[in-house]
C-alpha positions in Angstrom: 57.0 12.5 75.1 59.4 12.9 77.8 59.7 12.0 81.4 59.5 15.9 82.4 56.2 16.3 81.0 54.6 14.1 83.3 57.1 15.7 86.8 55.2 16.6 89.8 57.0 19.1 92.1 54.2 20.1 94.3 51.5 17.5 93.9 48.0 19.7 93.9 45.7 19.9 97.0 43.4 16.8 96.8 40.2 18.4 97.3 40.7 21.5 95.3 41.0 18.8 92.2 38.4 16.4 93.0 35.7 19.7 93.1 36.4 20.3 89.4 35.7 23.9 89.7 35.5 26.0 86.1 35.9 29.7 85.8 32.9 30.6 87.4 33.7 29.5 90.3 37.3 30.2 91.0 35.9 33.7 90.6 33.5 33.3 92.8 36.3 32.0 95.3 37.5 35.7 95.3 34.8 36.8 97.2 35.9 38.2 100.4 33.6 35.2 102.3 35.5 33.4 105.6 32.5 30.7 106.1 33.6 27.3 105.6 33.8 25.7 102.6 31.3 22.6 103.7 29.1 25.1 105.2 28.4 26.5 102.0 27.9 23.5 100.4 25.7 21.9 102.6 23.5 25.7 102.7 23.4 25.5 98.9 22.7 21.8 98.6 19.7 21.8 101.0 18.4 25.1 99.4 18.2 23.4 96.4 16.4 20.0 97.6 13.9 22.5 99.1 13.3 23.9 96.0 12.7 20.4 94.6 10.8 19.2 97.6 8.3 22.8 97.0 8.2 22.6 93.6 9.1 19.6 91.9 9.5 19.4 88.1 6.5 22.1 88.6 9.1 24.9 89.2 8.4 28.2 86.7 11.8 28.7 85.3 12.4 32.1 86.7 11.9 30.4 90.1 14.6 27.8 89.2 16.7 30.1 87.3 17.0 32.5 91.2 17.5 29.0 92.7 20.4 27.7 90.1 22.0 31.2 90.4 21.6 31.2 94.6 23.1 27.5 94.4 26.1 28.3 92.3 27.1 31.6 93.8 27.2 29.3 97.4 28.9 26.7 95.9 31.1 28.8 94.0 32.0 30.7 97.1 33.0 27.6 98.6 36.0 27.2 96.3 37.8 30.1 97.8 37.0 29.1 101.6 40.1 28.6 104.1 40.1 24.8 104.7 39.6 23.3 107.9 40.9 20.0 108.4 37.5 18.6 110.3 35.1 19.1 107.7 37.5 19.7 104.6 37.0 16.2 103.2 33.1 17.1 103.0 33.0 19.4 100.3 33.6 17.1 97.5 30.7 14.7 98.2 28.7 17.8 99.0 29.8 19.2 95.8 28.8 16.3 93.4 25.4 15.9 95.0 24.8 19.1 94.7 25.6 18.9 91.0 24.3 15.9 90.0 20.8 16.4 91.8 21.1 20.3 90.1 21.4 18.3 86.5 18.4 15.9 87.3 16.6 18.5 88.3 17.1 20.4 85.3 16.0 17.5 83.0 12.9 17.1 85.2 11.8 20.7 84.3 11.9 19.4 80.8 10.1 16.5 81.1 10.1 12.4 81.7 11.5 12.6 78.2 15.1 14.2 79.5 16.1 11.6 82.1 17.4 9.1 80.1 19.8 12.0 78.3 20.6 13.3 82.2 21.4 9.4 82.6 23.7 9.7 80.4 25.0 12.4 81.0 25.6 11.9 85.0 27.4 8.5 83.8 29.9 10.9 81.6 30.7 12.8 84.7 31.1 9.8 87.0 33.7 8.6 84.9 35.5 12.1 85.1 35.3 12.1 88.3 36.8 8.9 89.1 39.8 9.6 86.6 40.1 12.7 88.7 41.2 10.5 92.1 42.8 8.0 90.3 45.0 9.9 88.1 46.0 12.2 91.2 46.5 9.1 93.4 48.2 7.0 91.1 49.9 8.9 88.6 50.0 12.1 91.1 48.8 14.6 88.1 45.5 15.6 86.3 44.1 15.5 83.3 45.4 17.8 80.4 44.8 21.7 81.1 42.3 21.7 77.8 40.0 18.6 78.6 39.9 20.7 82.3 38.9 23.7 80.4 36.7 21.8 77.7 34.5 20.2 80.6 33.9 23.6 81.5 34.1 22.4 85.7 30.4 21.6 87.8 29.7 25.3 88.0 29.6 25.7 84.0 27.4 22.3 83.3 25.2 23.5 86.0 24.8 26.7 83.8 25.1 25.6 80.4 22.3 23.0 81.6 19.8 25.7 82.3 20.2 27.6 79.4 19.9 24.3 77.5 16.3 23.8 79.1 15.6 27.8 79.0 16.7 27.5 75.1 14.1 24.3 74.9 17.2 22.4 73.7 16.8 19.5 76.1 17.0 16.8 75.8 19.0 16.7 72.9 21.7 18.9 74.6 22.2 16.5 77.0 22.8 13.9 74.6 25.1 16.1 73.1 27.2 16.7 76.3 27.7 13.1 76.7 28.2 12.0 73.8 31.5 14.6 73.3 32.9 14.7 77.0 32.5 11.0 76.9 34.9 10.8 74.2 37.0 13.8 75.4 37.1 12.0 78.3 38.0 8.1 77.7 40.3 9.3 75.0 42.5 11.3 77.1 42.5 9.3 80.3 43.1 6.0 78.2 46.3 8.3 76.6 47.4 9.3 79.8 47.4 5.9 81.2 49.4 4.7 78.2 51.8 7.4 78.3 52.4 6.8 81.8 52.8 2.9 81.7 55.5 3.4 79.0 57.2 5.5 80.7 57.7 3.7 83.9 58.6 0.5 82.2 56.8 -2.2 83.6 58.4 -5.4 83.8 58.1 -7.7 81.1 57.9 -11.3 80.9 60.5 -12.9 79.3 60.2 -16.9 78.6 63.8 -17.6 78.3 63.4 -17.1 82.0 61.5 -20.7 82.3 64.0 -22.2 79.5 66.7 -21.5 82.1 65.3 -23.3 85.0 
C-alpha cells in the first residue's frame, strides 16, 4: 500500500472523532439547536441517571424506551453544536458515560444474567475508543471508513441495545456484539499499526555495527 493512503492534509477535529458519532446522530446534529454541545450532554446524562436512580432495573420498557429516545436525541443534538473552547473538551467524557451507563442500564432491565455480556461488551468499546486517540495522536488518522460504519457509532449501540432487550435477545446479543467488534476491532488497528510501522521505516539494528567498534 502506498504512502498516500495513509496522507493527512487536514488532520480531523479531535473531539468530533473521539465522540464516535454514527448516522443517527450526525443527523441529529442538523437540528437547528445553538445550546452547547456539553450542555446537552450533561442534560441528557443526568436525565438518564434519574431514570436509573427512580426506577432501577424496575423500569417498564416503554418508560425506558421514552428515556433512551430523550437521551439520544440530546446527545445526538450535541454533535452539531458550535464548540466553545471552555467546555469543548467535556463532551467526550460526558459522551462515554452517558453511553456506557445507557448499555449497563440496558442489560440491568434484562436481568443479573446480562452483566457479564455488558462486561464484555463495554471492554470491546474501551479498546475502540482508546485506538480512537491513539491512532489520531500518533499516526494522525482514524480507523478505516467501514470499521467506523460497522461499529455503527454510540448513538446506534445505544439503539441496537434496546431493541436487543425489547426483542428478548439479551444477553446473547451482547455476546454477540463483542465477540464481532472485538475482532473487527483488534484486527484492523493491529493492521493499521503494521502498515504504518512499515511504512515509516524504523531503524534497524544492525550487528556489524558492534563488529566495527
Amino acid at each position: 500500500m502506498s504512502a498516500a493512503a495513509f496522507t493527512v492534509l487536514a488532520p480531523p477535529d479531535p473531539i468530533a472523532v473521539y465522540r464516535d458519532d454514527g448516522p443517527l446522530a450526525r443527523a441529529l446534529g442538523a437540528l437547528p439547536l445553538r445550546l452547547p454541545g456539553a450542555g446537552l450532554l450533561l442534560v441528557a446524562f443526568l436525565s438518564l441517571i434519574a431514570a436509573i436512580a427512580i426506577g432501577g432495573g424496575d423500569t417498564s420498557q416503554p418508560v425506558a424506551a421514552a428515556v433512551v429516545a430523550w437521551v439520544v436525541l440530546l446527545a445526538g443534538a450535541s454533535s452539531g453544536a458550535p464548540p466553545r473552547p471552555k467546555i469543548h473538551w467535556a463532551e467526550v467524557p460526558l459522551l462515554r458515560a452517558t453511553e456506557y451507563v445507557a448499555l449497563t442500564w440496558i442489560a440491568a432491565l434484562d436481568g443479573p444474567d446480562s452483566y457479564p455480556a455488558a462486561f464484555a461488551l463495554l471492554a470491546v468499546l474501551t479498546f475502540r475508543h482508546y485506538d480512537l486517540v491513539y491512532r489520531l495522536r500518533h499516526q494522525g488518522a482514524t480507523p478505516a471508513r467501514w470499521l467506523n460504519a460497522l461499529s455503527g457509532g454510540w448513538d446506534g449501540r445505544v439503539v441496537v441495545a434496546f431493541l436487543l432487550l425489547v426483542a428478548g435477545a439479551l444477553p446473547a446479543g451482547y455476546f454477540v456484539a463483542a465477540g464481532v467488534l472485538g475482532v473487527a476491532f483488534v484486527a484492523e488497528a493491529v493492521h493499521g499499526w503494521l502498515a504504518i510501522s512499515r511504512m515509516q521505516r524504523p531503524y534497524e539494528y544492525d550487528d556489524e555495527e558492534d563488529e566495527g567498534q
